[in-house]
C-alpha positions as CSV (number, residue, x, y, z in Angstrom):
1,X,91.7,103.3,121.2
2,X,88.0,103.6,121.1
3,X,86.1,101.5,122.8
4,X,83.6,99.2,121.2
5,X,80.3,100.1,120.6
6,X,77.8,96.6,121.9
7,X,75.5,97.4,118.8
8,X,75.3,99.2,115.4
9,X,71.9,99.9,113.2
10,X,73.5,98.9,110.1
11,X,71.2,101.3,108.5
12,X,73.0,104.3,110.2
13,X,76.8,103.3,109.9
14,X,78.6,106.6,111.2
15,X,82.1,106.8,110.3
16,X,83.5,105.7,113.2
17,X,81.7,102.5,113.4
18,X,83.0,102.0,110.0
19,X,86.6,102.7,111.0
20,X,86.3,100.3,114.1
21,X,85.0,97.7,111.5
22,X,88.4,98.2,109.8
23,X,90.4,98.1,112.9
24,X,88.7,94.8,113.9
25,X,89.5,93.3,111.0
26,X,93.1,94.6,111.4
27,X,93.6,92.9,114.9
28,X,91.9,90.2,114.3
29,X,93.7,89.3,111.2
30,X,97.1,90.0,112.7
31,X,95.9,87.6,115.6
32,X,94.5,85.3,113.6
33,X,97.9,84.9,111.5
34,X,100.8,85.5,114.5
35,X,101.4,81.6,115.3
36,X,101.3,80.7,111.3
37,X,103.4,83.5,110.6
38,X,106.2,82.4,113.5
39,X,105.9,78.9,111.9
40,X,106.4,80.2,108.6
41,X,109.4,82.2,109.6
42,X,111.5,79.4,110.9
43,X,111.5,78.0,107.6
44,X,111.8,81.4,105.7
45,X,108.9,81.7,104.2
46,X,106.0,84.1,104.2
47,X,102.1,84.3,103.9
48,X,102.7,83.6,100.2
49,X,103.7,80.2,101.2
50,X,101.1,80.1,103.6
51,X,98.1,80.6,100.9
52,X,99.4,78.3,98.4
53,X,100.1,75.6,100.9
54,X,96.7,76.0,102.4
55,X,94.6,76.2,98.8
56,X,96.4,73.5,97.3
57,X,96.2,71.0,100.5
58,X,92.5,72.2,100.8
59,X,91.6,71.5,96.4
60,X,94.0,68.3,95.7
61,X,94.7,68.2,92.2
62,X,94.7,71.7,91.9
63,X,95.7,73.2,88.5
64,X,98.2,76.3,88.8
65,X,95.6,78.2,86.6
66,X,93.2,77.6,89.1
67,X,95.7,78.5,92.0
68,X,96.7,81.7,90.3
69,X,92.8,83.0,90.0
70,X,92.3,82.1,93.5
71,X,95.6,84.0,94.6
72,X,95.0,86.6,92.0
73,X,98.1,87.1,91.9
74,X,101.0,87.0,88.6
75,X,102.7,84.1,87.5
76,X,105.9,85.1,88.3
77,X,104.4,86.2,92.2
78,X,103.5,82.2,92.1
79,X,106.7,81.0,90.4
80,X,109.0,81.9,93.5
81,X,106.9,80.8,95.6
82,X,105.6,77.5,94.6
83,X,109.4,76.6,93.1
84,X,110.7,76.8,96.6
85,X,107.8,74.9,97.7
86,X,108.3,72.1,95.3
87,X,111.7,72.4,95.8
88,X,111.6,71.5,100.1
89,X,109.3,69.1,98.9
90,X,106.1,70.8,100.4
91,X,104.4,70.9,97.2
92,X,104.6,67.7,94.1
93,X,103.5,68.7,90.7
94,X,102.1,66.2,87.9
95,X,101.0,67.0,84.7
96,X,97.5,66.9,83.0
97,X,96.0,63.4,82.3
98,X,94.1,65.7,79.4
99,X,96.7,68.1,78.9
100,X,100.2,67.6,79.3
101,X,100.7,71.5,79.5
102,X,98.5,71.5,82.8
103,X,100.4,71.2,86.3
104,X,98.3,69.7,88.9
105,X,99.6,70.4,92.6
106,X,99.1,68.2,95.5
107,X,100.6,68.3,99.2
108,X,103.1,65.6,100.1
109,X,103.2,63.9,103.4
110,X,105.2,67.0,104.7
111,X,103.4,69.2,102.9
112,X,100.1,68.3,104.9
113,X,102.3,68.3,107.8
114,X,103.1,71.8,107.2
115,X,99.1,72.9,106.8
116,X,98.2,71.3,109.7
117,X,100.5,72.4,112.0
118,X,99.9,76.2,110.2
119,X,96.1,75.9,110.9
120,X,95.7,73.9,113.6
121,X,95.4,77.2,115.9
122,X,93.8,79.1,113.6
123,X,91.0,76.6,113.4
124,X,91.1,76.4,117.2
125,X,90.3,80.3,117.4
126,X,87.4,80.0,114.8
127,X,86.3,77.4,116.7
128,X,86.1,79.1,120.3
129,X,84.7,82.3,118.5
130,X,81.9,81.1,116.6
131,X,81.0,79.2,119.5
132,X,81.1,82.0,122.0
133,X,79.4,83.9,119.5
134,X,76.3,81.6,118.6
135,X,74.4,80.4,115.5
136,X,73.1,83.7,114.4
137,X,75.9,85.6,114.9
138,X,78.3,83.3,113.1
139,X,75.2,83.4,110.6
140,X,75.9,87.5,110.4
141,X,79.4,87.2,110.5
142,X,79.7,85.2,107.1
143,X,77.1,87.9,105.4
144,X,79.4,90.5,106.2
145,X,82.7,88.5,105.2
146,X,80.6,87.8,101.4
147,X,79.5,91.7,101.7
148,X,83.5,92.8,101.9
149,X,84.8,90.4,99.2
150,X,84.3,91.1,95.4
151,X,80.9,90.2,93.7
152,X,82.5,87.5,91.5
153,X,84.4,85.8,94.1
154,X,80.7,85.3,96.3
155,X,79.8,82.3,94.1
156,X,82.7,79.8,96.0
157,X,80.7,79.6,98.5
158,X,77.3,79.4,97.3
159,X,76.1,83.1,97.5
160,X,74.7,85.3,94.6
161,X,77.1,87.2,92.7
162,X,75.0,90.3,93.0
């Protein structure tokens, strides 16, 4: 494995330092989501699970419309996964005060249960990482993380679409 570089000028981005952008993201991903994903397995679920259980504890009231543009993922992708879900009784679903059509989605006591236990390390790694890193690195860090995701998805968290 090569070995990381201590700086970049992000003017000059040579391939390699773009491929060891990928590979950190790679690592640290399949770090990040190790303990979550042993959690997940002892109930047979997957990261699927994870994501819903995680967007819907963190918008109560959530509408599944509103889920699936999050996920960006199909109906029927959602379906398995949210009936199963509801069905364990991770997940309780209400309909619309406006619309009786709508389904609104909210955590249940085991539900939350579920999330916190999923993220409590995760959160605990952030934690120690943007800590060791300081202020102006975490700073960086959430420029790049807006720069990799898609323009229209920038604006949940308050930077420009552009």
């Amino acid at each position: 494995m090569v070995e990381p570089k201590t700086t970049a000028n992000p003017l000059f981005l040579r391939d390699e330092d773009l491929r060891q952008a990928i590979e950190l993201l790679f690592f640290a991903y399949r770090d990040f989501t190790a303990r979550a994903d042993a959690l997940l397995a002892r109930r047979h679920f997957g990261r699927a699970h994870h994501r819903v259980i995680y967007f819907v504890g963190r918008h109560p009231g959530l509408s599944v419309s509103h889920l699936l543009a999050i996920l960006n993922i199909t109906k029927q992708s959602l379906s398995r996964v949210l009936s199963q879900l509801v069905r364990e009784g991770y997940i309780a679903q209400k309909q619309g005060d406006s619309d009786r059509r709508q389904r609104l989605l909210n955590l249940t006591e085991k539900g939350v249960a579920l999330e916190r236990d999923l993220s409590a390390e995760q959160r605990v790694r952030i934690a120690a990482a943007y800590k060791e890193a300081g202020g102006i690195a975490v700073e960086g860090f959430r420029k790049v993380m807006l720069g990799v995701m898609d323009a229209d998805v920038r604006g949940r968290f308050g930077a420009p679409n552009g």
